[in-house]
N, C-alpha and C positions, 0 to 999 in steps of 0.2 A: 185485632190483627188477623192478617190473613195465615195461611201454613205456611207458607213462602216468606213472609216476614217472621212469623217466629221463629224457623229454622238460622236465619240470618240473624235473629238476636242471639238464639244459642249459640248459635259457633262465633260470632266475635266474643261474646262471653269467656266462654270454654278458651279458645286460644289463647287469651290475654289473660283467663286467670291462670293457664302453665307458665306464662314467661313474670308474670306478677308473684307467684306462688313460690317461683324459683327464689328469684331476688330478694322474697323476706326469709325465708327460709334457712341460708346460708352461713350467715351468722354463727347463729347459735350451737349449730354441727362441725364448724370450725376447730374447737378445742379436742374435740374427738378424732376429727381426720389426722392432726398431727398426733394426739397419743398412738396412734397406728402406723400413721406412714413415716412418721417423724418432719422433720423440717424446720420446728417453730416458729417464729413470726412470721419468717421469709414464705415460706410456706402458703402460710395463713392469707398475706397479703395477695400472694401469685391466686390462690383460689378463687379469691371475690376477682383481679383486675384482669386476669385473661378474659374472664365472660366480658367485662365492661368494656375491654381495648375493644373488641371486634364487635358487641353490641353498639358501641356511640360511635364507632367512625364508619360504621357499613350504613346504621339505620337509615341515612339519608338514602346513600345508594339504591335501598331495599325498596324505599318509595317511586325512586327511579324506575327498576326493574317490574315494581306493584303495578305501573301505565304503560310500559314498553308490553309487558309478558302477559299481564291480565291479573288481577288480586287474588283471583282463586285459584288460579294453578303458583300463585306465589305462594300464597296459604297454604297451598295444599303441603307443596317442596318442602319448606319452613317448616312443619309440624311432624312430617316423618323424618327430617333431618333433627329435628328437636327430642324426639322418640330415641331418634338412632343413639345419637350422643349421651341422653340422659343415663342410657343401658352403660357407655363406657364409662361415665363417671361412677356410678353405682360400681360397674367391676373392675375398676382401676386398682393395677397391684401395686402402684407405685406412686411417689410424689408427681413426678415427671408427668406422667400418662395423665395423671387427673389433671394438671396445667393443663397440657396439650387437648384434653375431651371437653373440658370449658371454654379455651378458646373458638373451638368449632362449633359448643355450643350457641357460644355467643353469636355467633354467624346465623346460625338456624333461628336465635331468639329477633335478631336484627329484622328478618323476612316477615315472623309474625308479627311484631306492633305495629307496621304503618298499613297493614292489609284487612286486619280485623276491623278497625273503626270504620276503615274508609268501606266495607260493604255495607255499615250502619246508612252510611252518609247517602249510598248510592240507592239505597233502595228505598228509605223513608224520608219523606218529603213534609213541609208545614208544621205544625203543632206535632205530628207523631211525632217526626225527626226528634223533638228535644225529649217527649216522651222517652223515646228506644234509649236515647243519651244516658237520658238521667236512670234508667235502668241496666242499662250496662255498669255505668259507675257507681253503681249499690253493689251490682255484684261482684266485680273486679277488686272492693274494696275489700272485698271479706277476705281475700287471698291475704291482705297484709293484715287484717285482724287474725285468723285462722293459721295462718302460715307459720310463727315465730314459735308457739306451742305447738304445732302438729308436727313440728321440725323437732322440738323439745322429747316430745314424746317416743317418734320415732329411736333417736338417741341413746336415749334414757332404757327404754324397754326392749327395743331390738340392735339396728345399728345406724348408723350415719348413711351408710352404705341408700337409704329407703327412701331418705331425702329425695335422692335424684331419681329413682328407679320410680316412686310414686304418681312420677309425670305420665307413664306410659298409658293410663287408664283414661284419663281424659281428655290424651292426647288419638286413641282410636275411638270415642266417644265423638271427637270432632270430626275425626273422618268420615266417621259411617254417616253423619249430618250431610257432610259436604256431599256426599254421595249420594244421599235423598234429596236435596236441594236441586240439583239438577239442572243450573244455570250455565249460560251461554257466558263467558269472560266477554268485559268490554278493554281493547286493547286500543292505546295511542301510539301507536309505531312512527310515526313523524320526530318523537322529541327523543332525542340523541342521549344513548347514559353515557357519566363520564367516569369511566372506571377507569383512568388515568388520575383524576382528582380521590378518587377511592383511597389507591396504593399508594398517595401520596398522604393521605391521612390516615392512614392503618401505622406505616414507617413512621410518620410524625407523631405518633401517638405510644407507638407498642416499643419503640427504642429510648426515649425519654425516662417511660416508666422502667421500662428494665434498667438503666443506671439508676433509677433513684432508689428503685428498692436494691441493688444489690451492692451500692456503694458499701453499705456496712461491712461486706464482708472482703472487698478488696481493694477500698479505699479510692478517693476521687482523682490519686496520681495513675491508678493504673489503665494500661488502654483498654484493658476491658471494659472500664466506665466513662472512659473521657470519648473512645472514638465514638462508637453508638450513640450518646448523647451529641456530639457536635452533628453526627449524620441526623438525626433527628428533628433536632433544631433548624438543622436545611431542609430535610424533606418536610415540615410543617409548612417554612418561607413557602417551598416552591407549592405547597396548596393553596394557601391563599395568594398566592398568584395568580395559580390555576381558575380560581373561581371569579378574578376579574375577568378572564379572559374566554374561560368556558363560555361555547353557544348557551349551554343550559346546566349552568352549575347547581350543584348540591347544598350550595350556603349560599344565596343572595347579595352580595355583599350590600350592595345598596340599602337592601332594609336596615341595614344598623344607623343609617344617614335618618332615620326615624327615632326622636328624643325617646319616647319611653319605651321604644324597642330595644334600640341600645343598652340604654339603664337598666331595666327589667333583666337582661340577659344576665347583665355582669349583677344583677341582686342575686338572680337564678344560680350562679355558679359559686358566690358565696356562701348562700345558702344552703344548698343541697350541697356543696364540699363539705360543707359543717354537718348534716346528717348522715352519709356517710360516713366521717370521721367518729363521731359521737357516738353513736350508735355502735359501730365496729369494736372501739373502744371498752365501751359497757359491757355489751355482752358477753366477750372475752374474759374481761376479769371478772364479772362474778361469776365466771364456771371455775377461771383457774386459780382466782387468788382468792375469790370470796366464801368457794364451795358452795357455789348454787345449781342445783342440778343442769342439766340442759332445758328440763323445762319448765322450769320455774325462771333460769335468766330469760328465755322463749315471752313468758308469760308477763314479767319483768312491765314489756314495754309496751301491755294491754290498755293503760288509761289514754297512752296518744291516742291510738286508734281510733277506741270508742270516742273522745272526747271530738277527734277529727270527725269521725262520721255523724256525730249529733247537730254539731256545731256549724258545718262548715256550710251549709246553704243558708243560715242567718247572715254570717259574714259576708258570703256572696251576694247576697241582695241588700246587707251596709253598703258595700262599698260600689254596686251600682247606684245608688243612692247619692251618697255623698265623694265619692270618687275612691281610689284603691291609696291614695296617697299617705293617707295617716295610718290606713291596717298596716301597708308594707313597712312603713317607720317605728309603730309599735310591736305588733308582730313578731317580727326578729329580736329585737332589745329583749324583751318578754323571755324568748325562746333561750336567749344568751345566759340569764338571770336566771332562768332551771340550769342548767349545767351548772351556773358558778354555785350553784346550793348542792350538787350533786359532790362538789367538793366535801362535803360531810361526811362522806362514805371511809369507812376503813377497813383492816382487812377481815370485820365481822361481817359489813354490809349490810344494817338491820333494815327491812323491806320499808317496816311502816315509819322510820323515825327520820333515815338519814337517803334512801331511794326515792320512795313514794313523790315527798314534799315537791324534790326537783322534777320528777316526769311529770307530774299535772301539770306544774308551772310552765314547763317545757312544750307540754301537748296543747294548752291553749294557746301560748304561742306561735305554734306552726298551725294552728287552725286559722287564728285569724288572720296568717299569711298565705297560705295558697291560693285560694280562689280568688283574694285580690291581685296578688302576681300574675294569675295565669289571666285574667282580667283586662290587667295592664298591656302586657305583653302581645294579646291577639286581640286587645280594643285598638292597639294603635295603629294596627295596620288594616288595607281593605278587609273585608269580608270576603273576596273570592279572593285572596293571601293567608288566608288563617290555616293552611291544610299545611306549606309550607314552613310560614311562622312558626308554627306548634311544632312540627319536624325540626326547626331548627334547636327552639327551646328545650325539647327536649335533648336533645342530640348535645346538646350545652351540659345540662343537669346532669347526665351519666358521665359525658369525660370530668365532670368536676367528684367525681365521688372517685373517679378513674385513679384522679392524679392527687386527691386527699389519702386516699391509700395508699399509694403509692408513697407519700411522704410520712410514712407512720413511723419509719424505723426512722430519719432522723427528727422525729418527734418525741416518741418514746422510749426511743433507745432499744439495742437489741431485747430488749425483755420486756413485756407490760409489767412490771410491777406496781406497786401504790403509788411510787413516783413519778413513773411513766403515765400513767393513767391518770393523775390530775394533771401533767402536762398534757394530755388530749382535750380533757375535759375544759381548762383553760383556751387553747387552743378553738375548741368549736366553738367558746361562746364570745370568742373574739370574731370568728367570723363572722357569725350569726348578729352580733350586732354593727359589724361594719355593713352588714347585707341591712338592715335599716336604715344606716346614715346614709349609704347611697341613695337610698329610694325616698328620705327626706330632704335631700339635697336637688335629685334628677328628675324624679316622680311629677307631672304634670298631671291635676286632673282636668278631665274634657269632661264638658255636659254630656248627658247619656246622647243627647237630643243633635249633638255636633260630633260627635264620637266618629262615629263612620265616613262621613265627610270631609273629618279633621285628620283622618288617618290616609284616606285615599287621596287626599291632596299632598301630604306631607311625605307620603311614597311617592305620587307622581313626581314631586320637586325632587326627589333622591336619584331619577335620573334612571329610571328599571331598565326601560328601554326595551329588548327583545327578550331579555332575560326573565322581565315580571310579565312579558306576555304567555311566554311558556309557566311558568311558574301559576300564573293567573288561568288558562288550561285545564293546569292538573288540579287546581284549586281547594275543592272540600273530598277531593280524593285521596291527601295525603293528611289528613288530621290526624292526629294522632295522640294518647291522653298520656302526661308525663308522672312518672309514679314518682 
């Protein structure tokens, strides 16, 4: 590589592992933010979905603003807004304040994912381009290997508080990069953002979840849960409105007129609601009902990781092989079947008898489902749509972790206890195998050899129209990897 390309692998690096770092993170420092600030579940829940409300309904926007404004000075924005925030979550005196610093955060976090990949895409061409790829996604992943104990740790030895404040070092690590980089922005000021369709999906998103987490404490008769919820519910209609009729909308609508794009989405939204949920769930109770340190629950969810990152380019090159269709169908089922084992757990939680069993089973599960999903999903559409595509997919897989959270309290009931907590665990693994019967119901597979032909035909019959021309544009500039 030249300097200039390594500089650009670093800083998409470095970016994406603060906003990936964050996200596993979180968890496990949850039981401690409220022994301090108080709140409990309610709390708990507001902590993880203020970031996600304004991460999943800006990110699209951020792709927007990433070809209007230029990547790097969006990057740039995005990382000291991500800096600024991280500092008031860290010094937050109160419940309230740390809600309110993660929602902004989540705004800051939205600028960085679709800007860092796309300088990969913009600068490295041919055989490097997958090269740079596949090292970015080594390193990225260590944030959720490293992340769940270094959060543990933090906890454990000093305070919660480190979690967030942690960010600040390699978030001026990225600057001073950017700084030496020393590149001209390439700007498309032609295509129109619609930040009308934004504010109609921030309201259709952040008013929803606020009645559903707060119904518990005032019930679904009162207006403080019923008006917000019916406003929501219209401001959601009037987005997808918006996006048939936007010059250059934020969600395509057309591409869902694509069979395994559609299918794939709604796999993706089962799926990843059931790993948020699960995950949320676990963690939680073995700090607060199992007595697992912070990081040791941290550490807990070490064998997905590892198993994800050994496994998961076998699985990738299975199912360009043989097609994504039977990973995505066993895959999930798999993934279901560690949770319902996870049911085994009581309120000792012994690691190696009654934990252990269900996360392998679990972790192999979700290996041999992602890279065939994300397969699925951005084999169906052209290859100058996949920047898009992947914006959307992702943009899918956070509001579903958005709105599984969201539903935790009428899942669990105000308290996790042991019975709360196999209702979750119940719960994920119902998802987690519905998110397979779709995909052995929906799931098409294409010859590798008709894949690209069969997808840009099957878009063009979807009728893009001016939409996939702009769309098609911004192309492998809005790529973006969905964690």
């Amino acid at each position: 590589m030249t300097r200039s390309e390594r500089l650009v692998l670093a800083i998409a690096v470095l970016a994406s592992f603060v906003a990936f770092l964050d996200g596993s993170v979180i968890n496990v420092a949850l039981p401690a933010i409220t022994a301090e600030l108080g709140g409990g579940l309610s709390l708990q829940q507001w902590v993880v979905d203020a970031y996600l409300i304004t991460l999943g309904s800006l990110m699209l926007l951020a792709g927007s603003m990433s070809d209007v404004f230029g990547r790097i000075l969006v990057l740039r924005v995005g990382l000291i807004g991500f800096g600024i925030t991280s500092l008031l979550c860290a010094l937050a005196p109160s419940g309230e304040f740390l809600i309110v610093a993660r929602a902004l955060q989540g705004v800051s976090g939205a600028l960085l994912v679709p800007s860092s990949l796309a300088l990969i895409l913009s600068t490295f061409r041919g055989p490097a381009q997958g090269t740079a790829i596949g090292l970015w996604t080594a390193w990225t992943s260590a944030a959720f290997l490293v992340g769940p104990v270094l959060g543990g740790l933090f906890v454990d030895l000093a305070s919660w508080r480190l979690v967030f404040a942690i960010n600040v070092l390699p978030i001026l690590v990225t600057l001073w990069l950017l700084a030496l980089l020393g590149e001209r922005d390439e700007r498309m000021r032609e295509v129109p953002i619609d930040y009308l369709g934004a504010i109609l999906g921030v309201v259709g998103l952040g008013l929803p979840v606020f009645a559903l987490i707060e119904q518990a404490t005032y019930g679904l008769a009162s207006p403080i849960i019923w008006v917000p919820l019916a406003i929501g519910v219209l401001a959601f209609g009037g987005f997808i409105v918006r996006q048939r009729v936007a010059p250059a909308p934020m969600m395509p609508l057309g591409l869902f007129r694509v069979r395994n794009f559609a299918v794939g989405n709604v796999a993706t939204v089962l799926i990843y609601g059931a790993l948020s949920l699960g995950t949320f769930v676990l963690a939680v109770f073995l700090q607060e009902s199992a007595g697992y340190s912070a990081t040791l629950a941290g550490a807990a969810l070490l064998p997905v990781t590892v198993v994800n990152i050994a496994l998961s380019p076998l699985f990738g090159s299975l199912a360009g092989r043989f097609g994504p269709r039977l990973f995505m169908t066993v895959g999930p089922i798999l993934g279901g079947v560690g949770f319902l084992l996870l049911l085994r757990i009581d309120a000792s939680a012994d690691y190696l008898t009654a934990v252990l069993p269900g996360i392998a089973v679990f972790g192999l599960g979700l290996t041999i489902t992602v890279a065939p999903l994300t397969a699925a999903v951005l084999g169906s559409i052209s290859s100058r749509q996949a920047g898009i595509g992947s914006a959307v997919n992702n943009a899918l897989a956070r509001i579903a972790g958005l709105i599984a959270i969201a539903m935790l309290g009428v899942i669990v009931g105000s308290d996790l206890d042991l019975g709360g907590f196999q209702r979750g665990l119940v719960v994920t693994a119902v998802l987690l195998m519905a998110g397979g019967v779709v995909s052995a119901i929906g799931i098409r597979n294409i010859p590798p050899a008709d894949g690209a032909a069969a997808g840009s035909g099957e878009q063009a019959r979807a009728g893009g129209g001016q939409e996939n021309d702009i769309h098609e544009r911004r192309g492998d500039d809005q790529l973006e990897e969905k964690t």
